[in-house]
N, C-alpha and C positions, 0 to 999 in steps of 0.2 A: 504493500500500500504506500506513496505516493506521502514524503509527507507534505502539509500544509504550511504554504509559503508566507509569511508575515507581510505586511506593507512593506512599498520599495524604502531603500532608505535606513531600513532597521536594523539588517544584518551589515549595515557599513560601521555602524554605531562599535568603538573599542570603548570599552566597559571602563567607569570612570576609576579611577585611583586613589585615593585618600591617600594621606600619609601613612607613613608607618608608624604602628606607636610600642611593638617589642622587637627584641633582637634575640634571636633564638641563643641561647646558655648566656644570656647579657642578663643580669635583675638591676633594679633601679636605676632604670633608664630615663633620660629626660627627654622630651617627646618635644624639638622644635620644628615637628612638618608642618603643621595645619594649622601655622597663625593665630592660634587660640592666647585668650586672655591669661597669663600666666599666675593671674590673680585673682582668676575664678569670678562668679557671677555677685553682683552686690548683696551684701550684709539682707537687703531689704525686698530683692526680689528670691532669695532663698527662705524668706520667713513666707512670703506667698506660695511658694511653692506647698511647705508646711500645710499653711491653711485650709490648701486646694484638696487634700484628701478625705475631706469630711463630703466635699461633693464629687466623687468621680461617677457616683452613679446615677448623676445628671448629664443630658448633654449639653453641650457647651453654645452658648449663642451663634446663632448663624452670621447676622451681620458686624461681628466685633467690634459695635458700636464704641462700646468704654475705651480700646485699648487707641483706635481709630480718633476717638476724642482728644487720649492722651499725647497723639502724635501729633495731630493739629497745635494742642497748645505749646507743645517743646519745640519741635521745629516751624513754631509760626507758617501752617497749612492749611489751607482747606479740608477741613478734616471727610468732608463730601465724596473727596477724590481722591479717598485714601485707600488702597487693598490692601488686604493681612495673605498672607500665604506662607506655606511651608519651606521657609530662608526664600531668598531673594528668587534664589533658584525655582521655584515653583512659577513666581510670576514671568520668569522669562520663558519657561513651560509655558504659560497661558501666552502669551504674545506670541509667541512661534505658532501654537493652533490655533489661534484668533485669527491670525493674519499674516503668515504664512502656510505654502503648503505646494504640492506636484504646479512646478512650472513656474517657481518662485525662488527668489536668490534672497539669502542672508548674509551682510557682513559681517568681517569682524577680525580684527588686526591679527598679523604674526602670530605673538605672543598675549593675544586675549584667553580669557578661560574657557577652559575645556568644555562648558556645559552648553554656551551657545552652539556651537556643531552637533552638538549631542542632539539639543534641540530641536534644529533647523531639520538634520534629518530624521526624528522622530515624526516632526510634520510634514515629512514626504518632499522640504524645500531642500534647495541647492545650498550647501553650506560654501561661501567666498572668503578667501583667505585674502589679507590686504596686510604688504608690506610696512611693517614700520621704520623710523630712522633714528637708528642706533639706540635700540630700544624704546623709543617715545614714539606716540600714535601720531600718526605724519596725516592730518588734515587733508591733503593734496589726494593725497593717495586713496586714500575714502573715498573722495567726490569723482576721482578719475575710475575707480571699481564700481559708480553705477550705474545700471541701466534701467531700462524701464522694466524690467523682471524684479528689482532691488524692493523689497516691502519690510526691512528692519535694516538697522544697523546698529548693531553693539559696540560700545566702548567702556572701558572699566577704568575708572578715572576718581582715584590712581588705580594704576592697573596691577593686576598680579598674574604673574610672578616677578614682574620688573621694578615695582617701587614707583615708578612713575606718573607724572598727571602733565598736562595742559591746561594751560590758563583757560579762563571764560570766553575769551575775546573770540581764539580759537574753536571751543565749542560752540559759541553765536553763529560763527561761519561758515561751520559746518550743519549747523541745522538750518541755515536759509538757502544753502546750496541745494541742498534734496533733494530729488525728484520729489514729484506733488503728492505719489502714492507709498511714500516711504515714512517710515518714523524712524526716529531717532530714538535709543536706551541707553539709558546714563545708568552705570553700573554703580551704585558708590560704595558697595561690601566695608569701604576704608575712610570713607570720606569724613567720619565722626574724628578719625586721626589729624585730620587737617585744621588746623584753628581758621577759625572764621571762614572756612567754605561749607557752603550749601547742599553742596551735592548736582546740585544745577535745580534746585526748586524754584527760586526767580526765574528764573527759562524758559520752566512747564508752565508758567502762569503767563506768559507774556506770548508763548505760540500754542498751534492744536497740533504740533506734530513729535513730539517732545514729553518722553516718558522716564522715568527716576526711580530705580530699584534703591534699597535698603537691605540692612540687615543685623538682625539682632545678636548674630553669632561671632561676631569680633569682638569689639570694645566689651560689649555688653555682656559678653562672657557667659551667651544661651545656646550656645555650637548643638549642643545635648537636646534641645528643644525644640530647635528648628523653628523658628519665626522671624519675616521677613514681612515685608511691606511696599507697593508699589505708592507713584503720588503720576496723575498724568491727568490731561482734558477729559473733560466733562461722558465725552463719548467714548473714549478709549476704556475708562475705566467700567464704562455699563457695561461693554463687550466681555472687558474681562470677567466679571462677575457672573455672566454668563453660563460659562465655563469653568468658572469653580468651585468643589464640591461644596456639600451647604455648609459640612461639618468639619471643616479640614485645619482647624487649629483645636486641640484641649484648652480647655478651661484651666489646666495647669498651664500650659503655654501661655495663655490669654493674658493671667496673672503676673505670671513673672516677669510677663516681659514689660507689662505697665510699671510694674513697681522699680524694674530696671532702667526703665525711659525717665521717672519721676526723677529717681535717684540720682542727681546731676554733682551733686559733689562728689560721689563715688566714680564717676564715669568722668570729670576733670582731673580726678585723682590718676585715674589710668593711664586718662592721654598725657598728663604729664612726666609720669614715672616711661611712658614708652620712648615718649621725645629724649628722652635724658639718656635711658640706654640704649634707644637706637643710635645716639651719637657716639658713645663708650665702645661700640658693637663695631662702628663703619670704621672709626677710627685706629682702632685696635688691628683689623682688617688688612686696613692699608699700610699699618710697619709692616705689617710679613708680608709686604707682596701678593695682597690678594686685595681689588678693586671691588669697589661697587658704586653702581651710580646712586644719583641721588633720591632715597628712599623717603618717603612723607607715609609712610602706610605703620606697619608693624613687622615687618621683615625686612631683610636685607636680601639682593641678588650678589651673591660670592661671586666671582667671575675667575677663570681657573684657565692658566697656558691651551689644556687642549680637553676632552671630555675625559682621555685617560687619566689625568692628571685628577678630575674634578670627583670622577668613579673612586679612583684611590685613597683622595680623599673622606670621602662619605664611607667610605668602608675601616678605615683610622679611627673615626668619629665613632663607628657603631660599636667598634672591638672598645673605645672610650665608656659608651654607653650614651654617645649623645645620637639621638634621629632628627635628620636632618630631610632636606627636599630634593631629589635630583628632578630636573626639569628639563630631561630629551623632551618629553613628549609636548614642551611648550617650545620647540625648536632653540630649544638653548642647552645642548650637550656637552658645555663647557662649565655648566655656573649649576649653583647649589643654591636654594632658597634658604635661609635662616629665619626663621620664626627670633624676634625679641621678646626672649624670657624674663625673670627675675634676673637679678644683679646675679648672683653667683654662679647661674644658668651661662649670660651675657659673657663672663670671664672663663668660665669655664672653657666654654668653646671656641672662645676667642683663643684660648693656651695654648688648648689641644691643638687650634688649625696652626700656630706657630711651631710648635712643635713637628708636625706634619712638614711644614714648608722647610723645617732646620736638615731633617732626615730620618723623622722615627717613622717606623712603617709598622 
């Protein structure tokens, strides 16, 4: 019997990757792949969590009005044109089957995240790979990749696994270039790391073509939870709702992540201990001979002579006990992502990659 072939597109899909977080005969191991908050989730969306167990055997509101309200008043939003989803990652699921699909092209740079292709050809669309320059999302090159098949464009800003962003001015110009049947997704997974940017939430409010991912699982240190949130035009966002499940956040999710978003001195606490060791981190870095561009996120991109050099290293690191990110599969077979841990995490690896660079194997 014959078996049953899935939609086109599906079987192109390489199954996503998560970091590593053991090392077989390694124990206490420090886990910097997946960018995670090294200081765990606030004091105050862990006491919600708590609470949440007296209700689990209710279900959880369908329009996440409360948490939706919460977002509107912290990041001064429309809170109307706000979606909840399962991390960022879901809503850009829902825009790819909203509006992508067979006979349709998705961009989305070099070194963009893995989920949009995943995406695109989940929805049967064309996944477009667009050059960037020297690791930064090169404007030009976007606008020159589309045609009248183009109906999304992703950029992650700042992006990962490079550290990198582009100013406003840049994104302005790029969403008024568009084809008319195209939108633009502003990725911001990081953009809480960046003092005083937005995300591009001015932008969405000022065009209809212009849509603004979020998410709870960085700074906010709800990786475990899974909650994200879209912000776009009035119409964008009906479609999405559409299309997503009724019930697709818990009411523990719900919780934590309002009490997380309220929680604003704990979440300035963060970004400032990041800022501080992300510079301790680059710096450290660049004595031994190992580069990295300029990183505004929660990681560093290690940059390494050649990928065996960069392999050898991550492999140093694990026999250390430290887990790191190799990133072939983001076309960068030379360079190692680092997650910015605690301070002693921060030196730690920082030793070891010296040590590595002196001659211990």
């Amino acid at each position: 019997m014959a078996p049953i072939d899935p939609q086109p597109g599906i079987m192109d899909i390489a199954l996503y990757q998560g970091g590593k977080s053991k090392v077989e005969g390694v124990t206490n191991v420090v886990k910097l792949s997946s960018n995670e908050n090294p200081f765990g989730a606030s004091p105050a969306a862990k006491d919600a969590v708590a609470r949440s167990v007296h209700e689990l055997h209710r279900y959880p509101p369908t329009d996440h009005e409360d948490l939706r309200r919460a977002i509107g008043e912290v990041h001064g939003v429309d809170w109307e044109r706000v979606i909840c989803g399962v991390g960022s990652d879901e809503i850009i699921t829902f825009l790819c089957q909203a509006y992508a699909g067979e006979g349709t092209e998705v961009l989305y740079t070099e070194h963009g995240f893995a989920m949009y292709r995943i995406s695109a050809l989940a929805a049967g669309a064309t996944p477009v790979e667009v050059k960037e320059r020297d690791r930064v999302t090169c404007v030009d090159n976007l606008l020159d990749g589309c045609t009248d098949k183009t109906r999304l464009v992703f950029i992650a800003n700042p992006n990962n696994p490079t550290g990198t962003m582009i100013g406003m001015a840049e994104i302005e110009r790029l969403a008024e270039g568009l084809p008319d049947q195209c939108l633009l997704v502003l990725d911001g997974a990081y953009a809480e790391y960046v003092e005083g940017y937005d995300g591009g939430a001015k932008l969405v409010d000022m065009r209809n073509n212009v849509v603004m991912t979020r998410t709870f699982s960085k700074l906010y240190g709800l990786g475990g939870l899974r909650v994200g949130w879209g912000y776009g035009p009035r119409h964008v966002i009906d479609v999405l709702n559409r299309v997503r499940g009724p019930f697709n956040l818990s009411s523990t999710a719900l919780a934590a992540a309002e009490a997380a978003l309220r929680d604003t001195a704990y979440a300035e606490k963060c970004r400032n201990d990041n800022t501080r060791l992300r510079t301790i981190l680059s710096e450290a870095l660049a004595e031994h001979g190992v580069p990295c561009d300029t990183s505004v996120a929660n990681f560093v991109l290690a940059r390494f002579a050649d990928q065996q050099e960069a392999e050898d290293c991550d492999l140093y690191l694990q026999k250390q006990g430290l887990i790191v990110r190799r990133v072939a599969g983001y076309n960068l077979p030379n360079c190692l992502r680092i997650t910015v841990g605690d301070e002693p995490s921060v030196r730690r690896v920082a030793y070891c990659i010296g040590q590595f660079k002196a001659g211990a194997r």
